[in-house]
N, C-alpha and C positions, 0 to 999 in steps of 0.2 A: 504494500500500500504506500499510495503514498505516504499523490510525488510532488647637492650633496655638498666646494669648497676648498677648505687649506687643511695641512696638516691630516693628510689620507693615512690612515693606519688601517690594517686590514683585520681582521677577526673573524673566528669559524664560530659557528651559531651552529650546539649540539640541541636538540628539540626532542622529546622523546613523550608519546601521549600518554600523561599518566593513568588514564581510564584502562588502558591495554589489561586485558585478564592476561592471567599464567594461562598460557595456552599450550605449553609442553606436552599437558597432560590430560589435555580437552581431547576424546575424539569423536570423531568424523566419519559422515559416512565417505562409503568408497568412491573411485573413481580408477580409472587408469586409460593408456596407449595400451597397445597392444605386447609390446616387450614387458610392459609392467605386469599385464596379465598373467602372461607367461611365468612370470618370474613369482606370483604369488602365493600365500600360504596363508593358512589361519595360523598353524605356527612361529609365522614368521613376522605376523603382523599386528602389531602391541591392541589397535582396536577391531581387530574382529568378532571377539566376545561381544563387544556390545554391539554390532551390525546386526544380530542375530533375533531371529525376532520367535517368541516362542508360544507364539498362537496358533495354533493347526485352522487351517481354512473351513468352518465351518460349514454346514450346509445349508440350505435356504431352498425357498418354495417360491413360486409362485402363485399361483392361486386364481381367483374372480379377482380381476381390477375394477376400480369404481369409476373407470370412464369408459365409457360403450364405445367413445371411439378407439381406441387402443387395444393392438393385439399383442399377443403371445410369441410368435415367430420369431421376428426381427429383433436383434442383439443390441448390444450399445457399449463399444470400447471408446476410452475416455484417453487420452495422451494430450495428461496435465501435467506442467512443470509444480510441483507439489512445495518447491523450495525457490528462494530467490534465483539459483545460483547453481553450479556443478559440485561446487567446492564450497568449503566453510561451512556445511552442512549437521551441525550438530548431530550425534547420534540420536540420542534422546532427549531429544526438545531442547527447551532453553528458557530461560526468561526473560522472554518475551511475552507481552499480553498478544499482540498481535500476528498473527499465523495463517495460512492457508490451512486452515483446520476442515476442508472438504464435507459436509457431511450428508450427501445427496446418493448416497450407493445403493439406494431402492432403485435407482433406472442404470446403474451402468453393470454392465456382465464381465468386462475386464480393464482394470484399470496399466493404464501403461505409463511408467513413472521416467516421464520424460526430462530428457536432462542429454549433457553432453557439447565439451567445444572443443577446438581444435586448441585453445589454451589453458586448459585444464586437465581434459580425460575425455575419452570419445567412448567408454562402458562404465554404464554406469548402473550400479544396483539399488534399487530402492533401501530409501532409508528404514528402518527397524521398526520405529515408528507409523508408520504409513503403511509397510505389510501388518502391521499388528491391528491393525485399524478396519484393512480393505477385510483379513479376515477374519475379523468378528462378524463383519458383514455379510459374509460369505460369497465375497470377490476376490476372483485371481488375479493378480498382480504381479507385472511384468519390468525387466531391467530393460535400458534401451543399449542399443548397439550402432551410433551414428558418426557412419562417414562424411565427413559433411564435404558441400563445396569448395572447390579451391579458392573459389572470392573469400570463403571465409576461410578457411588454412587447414585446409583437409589435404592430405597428401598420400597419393596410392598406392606407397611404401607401406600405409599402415592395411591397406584393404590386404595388399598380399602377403603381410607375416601374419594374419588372420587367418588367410586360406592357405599356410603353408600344412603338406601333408608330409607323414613319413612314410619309408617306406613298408610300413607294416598297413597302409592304410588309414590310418590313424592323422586326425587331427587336433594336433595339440590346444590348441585355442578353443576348438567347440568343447574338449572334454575339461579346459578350463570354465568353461561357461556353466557348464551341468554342476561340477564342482562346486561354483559360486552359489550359485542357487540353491541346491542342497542344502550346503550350507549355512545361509542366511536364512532360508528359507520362506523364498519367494515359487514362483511358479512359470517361470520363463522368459523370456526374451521377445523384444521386438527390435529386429534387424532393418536398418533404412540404410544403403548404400546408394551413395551419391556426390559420392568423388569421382571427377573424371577421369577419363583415359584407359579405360576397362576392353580388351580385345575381345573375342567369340571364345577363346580358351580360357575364359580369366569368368566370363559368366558358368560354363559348364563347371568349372571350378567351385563357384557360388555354388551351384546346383550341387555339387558332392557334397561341400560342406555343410547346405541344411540339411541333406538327405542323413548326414552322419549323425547329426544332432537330432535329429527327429528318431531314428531307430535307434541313439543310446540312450538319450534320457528316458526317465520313468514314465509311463504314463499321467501322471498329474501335471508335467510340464510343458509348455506351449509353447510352439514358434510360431513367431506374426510377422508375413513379410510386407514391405513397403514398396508399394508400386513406383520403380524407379529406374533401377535399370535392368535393362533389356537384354534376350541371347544373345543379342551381340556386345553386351560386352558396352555400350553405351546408355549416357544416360538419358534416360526420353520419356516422361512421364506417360503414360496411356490413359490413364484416367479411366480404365476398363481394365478388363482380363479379357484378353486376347490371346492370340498365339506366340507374339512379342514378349509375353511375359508369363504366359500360363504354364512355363515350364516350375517355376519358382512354387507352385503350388501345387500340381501333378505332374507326372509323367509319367510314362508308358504303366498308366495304371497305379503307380507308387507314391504315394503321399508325401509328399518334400515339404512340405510347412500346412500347421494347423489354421491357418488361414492367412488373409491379403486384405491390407487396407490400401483404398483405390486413392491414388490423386485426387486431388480439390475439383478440378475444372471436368467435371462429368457432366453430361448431357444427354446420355442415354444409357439405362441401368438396363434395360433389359436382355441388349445383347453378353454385357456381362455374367446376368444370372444364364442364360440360355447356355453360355461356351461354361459354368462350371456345373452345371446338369448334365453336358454332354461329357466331363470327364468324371463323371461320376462323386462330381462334388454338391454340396448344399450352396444355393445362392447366398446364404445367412452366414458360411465361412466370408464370405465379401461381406468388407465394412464400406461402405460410402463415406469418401470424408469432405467433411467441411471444417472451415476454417474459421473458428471465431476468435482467435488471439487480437484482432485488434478492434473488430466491434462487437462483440460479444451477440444479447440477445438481438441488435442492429444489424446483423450481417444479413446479407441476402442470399437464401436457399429455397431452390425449386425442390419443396418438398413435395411436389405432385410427382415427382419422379419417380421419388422412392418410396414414400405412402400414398399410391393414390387413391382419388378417394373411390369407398364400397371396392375396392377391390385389397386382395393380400399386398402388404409390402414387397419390395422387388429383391430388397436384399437388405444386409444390415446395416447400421449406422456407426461413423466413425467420427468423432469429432475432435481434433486438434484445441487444445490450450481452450477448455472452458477455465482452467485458472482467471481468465480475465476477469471474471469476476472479482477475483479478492485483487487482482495487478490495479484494478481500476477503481477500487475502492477508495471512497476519505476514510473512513473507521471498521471498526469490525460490525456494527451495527448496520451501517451501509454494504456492506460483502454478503452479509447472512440475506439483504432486501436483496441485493441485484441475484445470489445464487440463487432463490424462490424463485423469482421472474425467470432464471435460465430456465431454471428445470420442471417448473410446475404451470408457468405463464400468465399470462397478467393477471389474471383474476387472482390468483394467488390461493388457489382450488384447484387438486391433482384431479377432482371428479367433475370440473366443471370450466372446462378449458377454451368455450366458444367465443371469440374475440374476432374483433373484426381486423384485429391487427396481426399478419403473415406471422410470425413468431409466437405461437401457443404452449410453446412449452414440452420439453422430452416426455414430458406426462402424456400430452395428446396424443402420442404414436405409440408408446410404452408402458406393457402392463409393470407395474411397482412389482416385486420382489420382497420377499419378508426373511430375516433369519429368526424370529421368535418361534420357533418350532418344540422346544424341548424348556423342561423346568429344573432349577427355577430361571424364572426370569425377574431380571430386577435392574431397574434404568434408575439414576438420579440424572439422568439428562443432562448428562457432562457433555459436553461441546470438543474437549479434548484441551481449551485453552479458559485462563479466566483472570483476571485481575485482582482476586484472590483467590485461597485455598481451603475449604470447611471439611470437618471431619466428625458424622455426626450433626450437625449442625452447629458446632465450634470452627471459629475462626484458627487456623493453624499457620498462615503465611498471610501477607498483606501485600505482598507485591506481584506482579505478572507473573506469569508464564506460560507454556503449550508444552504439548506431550501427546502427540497420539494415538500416542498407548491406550494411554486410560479417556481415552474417549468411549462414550454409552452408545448402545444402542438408540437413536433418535426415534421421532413419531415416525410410521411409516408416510402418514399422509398430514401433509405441512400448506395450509390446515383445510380440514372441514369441518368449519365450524355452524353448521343449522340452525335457524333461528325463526320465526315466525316476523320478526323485528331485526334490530339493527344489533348484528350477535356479538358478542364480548371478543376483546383483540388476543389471541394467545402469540407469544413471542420466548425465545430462549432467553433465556437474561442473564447477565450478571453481576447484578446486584446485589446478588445471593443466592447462596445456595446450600444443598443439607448436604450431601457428600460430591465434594469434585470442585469445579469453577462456578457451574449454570444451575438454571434451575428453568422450568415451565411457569412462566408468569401467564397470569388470564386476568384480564381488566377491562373495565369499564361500565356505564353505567347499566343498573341487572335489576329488570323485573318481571314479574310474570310475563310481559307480556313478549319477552324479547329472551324467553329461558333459550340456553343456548344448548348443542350439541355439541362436545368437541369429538369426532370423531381421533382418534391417533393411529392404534397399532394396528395391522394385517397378524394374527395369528392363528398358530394350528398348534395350540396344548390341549393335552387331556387330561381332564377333573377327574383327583384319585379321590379316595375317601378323605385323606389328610390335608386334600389344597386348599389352603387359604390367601387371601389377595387383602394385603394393607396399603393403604395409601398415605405418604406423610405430607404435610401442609402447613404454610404458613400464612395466617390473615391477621387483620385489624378487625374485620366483619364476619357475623357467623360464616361458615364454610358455605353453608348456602349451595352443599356438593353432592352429588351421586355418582357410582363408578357403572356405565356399562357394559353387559357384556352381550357380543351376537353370537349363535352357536349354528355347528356346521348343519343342521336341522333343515335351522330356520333363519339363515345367515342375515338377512335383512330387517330381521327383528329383533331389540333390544332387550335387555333385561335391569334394570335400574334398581342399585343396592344404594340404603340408605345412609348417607355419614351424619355421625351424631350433628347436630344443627346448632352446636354451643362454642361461643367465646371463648380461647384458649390461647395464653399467652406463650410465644414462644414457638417450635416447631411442635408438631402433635401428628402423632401416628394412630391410625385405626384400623383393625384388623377385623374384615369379612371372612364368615363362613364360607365356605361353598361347598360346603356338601351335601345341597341338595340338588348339584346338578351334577354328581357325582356321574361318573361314566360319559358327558358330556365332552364335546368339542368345543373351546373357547375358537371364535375365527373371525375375532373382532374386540378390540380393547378400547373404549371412553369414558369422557365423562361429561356430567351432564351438572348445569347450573339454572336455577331456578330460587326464587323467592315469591311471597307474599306481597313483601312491603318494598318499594322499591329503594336500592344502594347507588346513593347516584355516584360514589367513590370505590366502588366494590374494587379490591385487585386483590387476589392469591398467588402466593409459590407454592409451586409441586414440587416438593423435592425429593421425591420418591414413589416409584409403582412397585410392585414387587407381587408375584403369584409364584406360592413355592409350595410344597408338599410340611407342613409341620413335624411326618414321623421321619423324615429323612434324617440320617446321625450325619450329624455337623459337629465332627470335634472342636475342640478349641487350638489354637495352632501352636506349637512350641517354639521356642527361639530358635534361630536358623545358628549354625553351627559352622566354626571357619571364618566367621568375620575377621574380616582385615585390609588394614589400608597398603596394598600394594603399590602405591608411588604415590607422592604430594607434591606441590612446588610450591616454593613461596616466592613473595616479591615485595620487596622494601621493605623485609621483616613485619609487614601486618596485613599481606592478604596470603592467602593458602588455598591450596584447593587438594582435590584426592581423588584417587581411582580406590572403590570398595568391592570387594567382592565376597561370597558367603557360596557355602552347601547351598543347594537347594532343597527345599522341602520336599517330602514324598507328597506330602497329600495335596489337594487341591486350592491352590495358592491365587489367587483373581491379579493380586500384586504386593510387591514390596514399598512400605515408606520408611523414607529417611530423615532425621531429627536430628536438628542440632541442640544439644539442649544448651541454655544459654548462661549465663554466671549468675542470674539470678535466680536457677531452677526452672524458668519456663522451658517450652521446647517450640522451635520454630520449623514447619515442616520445609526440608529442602529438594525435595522430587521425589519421585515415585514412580517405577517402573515393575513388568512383569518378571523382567531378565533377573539373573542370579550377580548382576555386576551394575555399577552404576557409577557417575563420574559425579562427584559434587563439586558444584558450580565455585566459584574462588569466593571465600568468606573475609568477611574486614574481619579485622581482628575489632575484642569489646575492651575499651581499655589497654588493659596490657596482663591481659591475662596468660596464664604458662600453658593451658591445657585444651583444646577444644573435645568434648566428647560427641559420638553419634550413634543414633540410636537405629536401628533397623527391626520394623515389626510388620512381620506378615498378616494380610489381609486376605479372610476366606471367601469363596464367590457370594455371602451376608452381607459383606462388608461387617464382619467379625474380626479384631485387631487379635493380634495373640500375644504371644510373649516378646518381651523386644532382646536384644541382643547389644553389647556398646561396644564403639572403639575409641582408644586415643590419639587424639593428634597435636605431638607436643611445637609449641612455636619455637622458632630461633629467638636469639637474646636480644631487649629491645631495643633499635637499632638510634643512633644519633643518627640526624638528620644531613641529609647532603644538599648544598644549596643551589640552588638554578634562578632564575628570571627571563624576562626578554621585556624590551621596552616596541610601545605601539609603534612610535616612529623614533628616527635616529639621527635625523635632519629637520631643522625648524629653524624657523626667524628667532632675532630677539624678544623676549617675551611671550612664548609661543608656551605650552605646556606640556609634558610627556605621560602619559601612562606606563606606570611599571605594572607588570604579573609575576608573582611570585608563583615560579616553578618548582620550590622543592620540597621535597618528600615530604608525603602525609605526616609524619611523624613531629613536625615543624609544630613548636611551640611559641617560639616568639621570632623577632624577626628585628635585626637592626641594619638601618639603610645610611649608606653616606653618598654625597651628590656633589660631586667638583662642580662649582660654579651654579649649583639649584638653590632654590626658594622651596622650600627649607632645603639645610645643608646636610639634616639627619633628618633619620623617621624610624619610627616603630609601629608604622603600618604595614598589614601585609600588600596591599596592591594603593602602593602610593601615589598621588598627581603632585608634579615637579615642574616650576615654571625656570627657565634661563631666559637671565636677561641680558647676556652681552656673547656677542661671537667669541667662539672659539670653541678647543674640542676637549671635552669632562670624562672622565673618569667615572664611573658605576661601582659601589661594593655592597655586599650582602652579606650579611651575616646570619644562619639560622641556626636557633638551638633547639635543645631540650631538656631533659633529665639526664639523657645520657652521654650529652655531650655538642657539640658546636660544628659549625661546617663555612667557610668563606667559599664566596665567589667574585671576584674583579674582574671588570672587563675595561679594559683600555682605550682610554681614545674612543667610547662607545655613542657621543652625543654629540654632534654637530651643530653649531649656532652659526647660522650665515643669513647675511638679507638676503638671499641666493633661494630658498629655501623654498616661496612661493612660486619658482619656475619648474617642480619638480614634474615631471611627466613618463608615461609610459615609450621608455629609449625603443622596445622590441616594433611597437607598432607595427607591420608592414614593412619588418628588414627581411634580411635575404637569410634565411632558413635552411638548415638542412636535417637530415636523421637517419638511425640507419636503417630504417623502412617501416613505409604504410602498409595499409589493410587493405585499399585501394586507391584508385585515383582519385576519388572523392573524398579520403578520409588521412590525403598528406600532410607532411609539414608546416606549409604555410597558413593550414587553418588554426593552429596555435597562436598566431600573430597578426590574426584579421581585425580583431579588437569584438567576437561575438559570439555568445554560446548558443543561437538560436540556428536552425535547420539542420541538423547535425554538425555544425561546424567544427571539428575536431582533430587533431593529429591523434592517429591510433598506428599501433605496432606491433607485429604478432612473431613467435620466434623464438630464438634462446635470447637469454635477457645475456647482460642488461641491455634494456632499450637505451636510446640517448637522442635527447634533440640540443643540436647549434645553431643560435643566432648570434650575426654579423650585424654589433651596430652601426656599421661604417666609419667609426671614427673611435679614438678611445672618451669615453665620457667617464664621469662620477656616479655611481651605482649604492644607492642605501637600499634597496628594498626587493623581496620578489614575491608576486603576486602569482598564484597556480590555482586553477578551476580544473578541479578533478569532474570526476564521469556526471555528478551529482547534479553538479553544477549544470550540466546539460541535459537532467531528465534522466539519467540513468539509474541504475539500483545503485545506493550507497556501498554496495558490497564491489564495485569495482573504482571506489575512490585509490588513488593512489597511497600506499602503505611507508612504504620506504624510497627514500630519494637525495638524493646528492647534486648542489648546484653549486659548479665548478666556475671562475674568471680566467681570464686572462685577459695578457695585452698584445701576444703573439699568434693566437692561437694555435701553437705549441706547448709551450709552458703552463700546466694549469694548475690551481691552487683551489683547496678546498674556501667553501663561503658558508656555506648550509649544507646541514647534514638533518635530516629526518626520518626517527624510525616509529610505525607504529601509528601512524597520522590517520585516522577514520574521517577527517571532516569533505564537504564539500568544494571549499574555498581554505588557501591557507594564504597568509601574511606572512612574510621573514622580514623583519628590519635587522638593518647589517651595522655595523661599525663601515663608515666611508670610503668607499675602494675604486682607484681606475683601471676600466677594464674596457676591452674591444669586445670580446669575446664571450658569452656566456654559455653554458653547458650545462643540459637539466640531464642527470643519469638515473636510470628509475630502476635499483633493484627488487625492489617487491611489487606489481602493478596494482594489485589488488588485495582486499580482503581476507582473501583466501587462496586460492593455486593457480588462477586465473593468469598466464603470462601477457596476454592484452595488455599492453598501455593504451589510457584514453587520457587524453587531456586538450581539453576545449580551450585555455587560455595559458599561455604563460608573459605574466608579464615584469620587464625589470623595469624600475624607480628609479629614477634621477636625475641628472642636469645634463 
């Protein structure tokens, strides 16, 4: 979501972003080239325990959908980038409140967790997270496999160490693939080759290699090929299954991939299902794709093609980057409206989708899917992300996060809510909630005459003697609530159980019988609001469903055994972080949470995962305490806590403070005034300032304002202490006082530029020095680093400052703002000398003021481009300050 003078004395400006987590020990999900593949191992590779997602794919039904227009037939594969980015990709979430937390998998049949650059990793396996999510849902979920184009730095070195075979037959790369997957515990692959320069021998090559991957993985695993290139060995989209490509998906009788997603620009589906009928294929293996990555439900699609209407769909549906939803979002609140409108369409009703607007919704053409099949079942309507954390209905964390993992089962149907009147609004919320982030809010004004219906779950349980169904809730106003159920009988008919009708402070659980419809099919889960007297303020939280059998033994769970903090890191002796891992329990475990308990005995929750392994996030240190403890306690599929387990993690000793600053500017008239920032470590308890030639001449402020009132060039000192001790820093010569000082300007403007390569002709050198971050105006560079850009100011000038507009700065994701950077002078360009050194930099825009220097020459060298692994350099502006 969004989106200089006399007396030149030179000086290196070290910058270093104190926000930086220990990342040493943060992992990630995967990525790789193809050598890396090769080269991989779970043994070998620090975070592959926690890549591993350990949810077995459930099953799930179908059923009667509640739109008469929508059939059964036709499939729906989804290839959503699920994460900003290929790289930096947290294993297990993060905190952050804001997330692509997906939760629409009643209409999709396989999700394909798209990702992949030619600066990064071109395989990439879904995050742990997001498998553990798709299967609770009971969706298969695929790694991508993308060769991309050479405009974008696809190179078909990497397609043929892919397809290299040995001589036993054998290809190393596909049985790295199965491997992976196994592994992590995903479900297959979607292969898109679409690097040029492919011959007729290099496609039948293709052909061997999925044929190889298709007869050695398991049958649970799927290969999905992308209509791209051709037998011959070129790339030439079809936008059908023809003969040009129908090798990729049969031949001579033999099954070479579990199916084919078509190109965007199709125009006739029929001949395509017709050629995979006549190889003995299902038209439904073909996905149709469209492309909503940049307008999302605004795109235009001849859905007559493929659903027309009163007749069977033609084939399946595939669609590219519904993420736009949350890409295009202002808030989470806005993501959750625009996914509805994808996926359900404007009426905002899966059973009631007639709009006179071409975009109705994946509901219109797709019957919903249900995994509530088996007991117990039990939702708190966790979203998977939330702005806080409740346990029980105790607040346990107060800040962001997302985790997939522990995302709920959602309502099947978002919403249908029935009303005779104007029906009450239900929304996820989270404002609160009894276990997890969210909760089922329903509000507004509620009276007889406007009782409402909410329709929610698609289910298929069966009523033993023992099943009982409690509902937990929180109001201001009686609950004013009933739960019903329809049964597979008499599916269309309700059955309406009463919740006590009284005022109850706090969260309040109520638990119905049901054994009197013992041997029954539940095949419909709601509820129902109604009063007497009308609530012109009525709102509730649901913070819990739950139908479980009561004689079921549900032990209590025992501490998990083996705890221990396998690696930590610290950083400026007060933040810390830790890799944890534990036995797993035998019995049946829903998840683990972890607890920091804090110096004053509370316990603050730090994440929660299913896995046996967990990374806790980098903690401040409280005070200056010697010990941090952590608590690990398993949670049964009740949400039953059991026994906790600790560990300790002791600090290093508490450190004296090291001193840093930077001043706003470095060149100013007389009587002009300067901003200091104090840059050094947190640990900084006080702070003494001296100013050659400032007003005042001392300070004991941390970020001081300093006027000079006569030319010349001042000297800067910092002193910071603490308990344990004191740290100086001087910087010479660092302030410049000239009437000079108002001519300063941008030297690079529209000088003669050079680098040592773009991404295209569109995206060289010289747009770094156009003066403009709009229409992509950008120097980008793709490659082995480091990248480097030179400009030539044609003459030597006086240089105080430099000005850099990372990706950010141009619309891009913050995750390819530039990290790490080095800007180099000279006066020969020969001879270079450090000016600014940056490690760690997150922001958008960054400032250097310099101590005063003349140079011809400047040289920006970028050894980290991004966030994460990304080798792209983007940078929309670089500009240098001076006279």
């Amino acid at each position: 979501m969004k989106k200089i003078g006399a007396g030149f004395i030179f000086l290196v400006v070290i910058c270093a972003a104190l926000s930086t987590s220990a990342l040493a020990k943060q992992p990630y999900s995967s990525y790789w080239f193809p050598e890396q593949l090769l080269q991989w191992s779970p043994a070998s590779d620090p975070d592959a325990a926690f890549n591993r997602s350990t949810i077995p794919l459930q099953d799930r039904f179908v059923g009667a959908g509640v739109n008469s227009h929508a059939t059964k037939a036709p499939k729906v594969m989804a290839l959503s980038a699920m994460n900003p980015g290929t790289s930096g990709v947290p294993s297990q979430g993060s905190d952050k409140f804001g997330a692509n937390t997906f939760t629409y998998w009643q209409y999709v049949d396989q999700l394909v967790y798209w990702g992949g650059s030619a600066g990064e990793g071109i395989i990439v396996p879904p995050s742990a997270d997001t498998i553990d999510a798709a299967h609770k849902n009971g969706v298969p979920i695929l790694g991508t496999v993308f060769f991309p184009p050479a405009v974008y730095g696809g190179k078909y070195e990497w397609v043929k160490e892919m397809l290299e075979q040995k001589s036993d037959g054998s290809f190393p790369a596909a049985d790295k693939l199965i491997q992976v997957a196994e592994y992590y515990g995903f479900d297959g692959w979607f292969i898109n080759q679409e690097t040029e320069g492919g011959t007729p021998a290099d496609a039948q090559q293709m052909k061997a290699f999925l044929s190889y991957l298709e007869s050695h993985q398991t049958a649970s695993l799927h290969t999905v090929w992308y209509d791209s290139m051709t037998k011959e060995g070129s790339i030439s989209w079809q936008n059908a299954l023809n003969d040009k490509n129908a090798m990729f998906l049969q031949d001579n009788g033999k099954q070479i991939s579990d199916s084919m997603f078509l190109n965007f620009w199709w125009k006739d589906l029929g001949s395509s299902a017709e050629k995979a009928k006549s190889l003995g294929r299902s038209p439904f293996a073909l996905y149709a794709g469209i492309d909503v990555e940049a307008k999302g439900y605004d795109t235009k699609v001849n859905w007559n093609l493929l659903f027309p209407e009163g007749k069977p769909a033609v084939t399946s549906l595939g669609i590219y980057r519904p993420d736009w939803a949350f890409n295009s979002a202002e808030s989470m609140e806005d993501f959750f409206i625009r996914e509805n409108k994808f996926w359900v369409g404007p009426n905002g009703n899966p059973g009631n989708t007639a709009s006179n607007q071409t975009w109705k919704g994946i509901a219109n053409d797709v019957v919903e899917a249900s995994p509530v099949n088996k007991l117990p079942f039990i939702t708190s309507f966790n979203t998977g992300s939330g702005q806080k954390y409740y346990v029980h209905g105790k607040q346990v964390r107060d800040k962001g996060w997302n985790n997939r993992s522990l995302q709920d089962i959602l309502p099947t149907w978002r919403w249908i809510a029935d009303s005779k009147g104007t029906p009450l609004t239900p929304v996820l919320d989270w404002s609160d909630a009894y276990y997890g982030g969210s909760s089922l809010k329903v509000s507004g004004v509620l009276s007889h005459d406007n009782a409402t219906h909410l329709k929610l779950y698609k289910t298929d349980l069966k009523i033993e003697a023992s099943t009982k169904l409690s509902v937990t809730y929180k109001t201001q106003n009686k609950p004013s609530l009933k739960v019903g159920l329809a049964f597979a009988d008499q599916p269309d008919q309700f059955v309406f159980l009463n919740v006590k009708d009284k005022t109850s402070p706090g969260w309040t659980t109520e638990t119905l019988n049901l054994t009197p419809y013992k041997g029954k099919r539940i095949v419909a889960l709601s509820l129902y609001f109604d009063t007497r007297d009308t609530i012109s303020d009525y709102a509730i939280h649901i913070g819990q469903l739950a139908i479980q059998n009561a004689n079921d033994s549900i032990q209590p769970l025992p501490a998990v055994s083996e705890l221990k903090a396998t690696s930590s890191d610290f950083r400026n002796g007060i933040y810390g972080d830790a890799r944890l891992q534990w036995n797993p329990l035998d019995q049946q475990v829903k998840q683990y949470e972890i607890y920091r308990v804090l110096p004053d005995g509370n316990e603050v929750l730090m994440g929660a995962t299913p896995n046996h392994v967990f990374y806790v996030p980098e903690m401040r240190r409280i005070d200056k305490e010697a010990v941090t403890v952590l608590k690990v306690v398993a949670v049964n599929g009740r949400y039953g806590q059991g026994q906790a387990s600790s560990v300790k993690i002791s600090w290093p000793a508490y450190p004296k403070p090291t001193a840093d600053f930077k001043a706003g500017r470095t060149l100013v008239a007389p009587g002009e005034s300067v901003n200091f920032t104090d840059l050094s470590t947190e640990v900084t308890e006080g702070w003494s300032w001296t100013f050659d030639g400032g007003s005042p001449a001392v300070s004991t402020t941390k970020n001081p304002v300093v006027m000079f009132n006569q030319e010349g060039v001042y000297s800067v000192t910092l002193t910071a202490t603490n308990s344990s001790g004191q740290d100086t820093m001087s910087k010479k010569a660092l302030i410049t006082v000239s009437k000079e000082a108002g001519s300063v300007k941008n030297l690079a403007l529209g000088k003669s530029v050079t680098a040592d390569q773009a991404c295209g002709d569109k995206e060289g050198a010289p747009n770094a020095v156009d003066g403009k971050v709009t229409d992509n105006s950008k120097w980008c560079a793709l490659g082995n680093l480091p990248h480097w850009l030179q400009v030539d100011l044609g003459a030597e000038h006086p240089i105080s400052a430099f000005v850099i507009k990372h990706a950010e700065s141009g619309g891009e994701w913050s995750g390819f703002n530039t990290s790490d950077y080095t800007i180099q002078v000279s006066s020969d360009g020969t001879n270079w000398t450090d000016a600014v050194k940056v490690q760690g930099n997150t922001a958008a825009e960054t400032t250097e003021a310099i101590a005063l220097v003349k140079a011809r020459y400047v040289k920006l060298i970028i050894t980290k481009p991004s966030q994460g692994a990304d080798t792209a350099a983007r940078i929309y502006e670089f500009e240098v300050k001076g006279l």
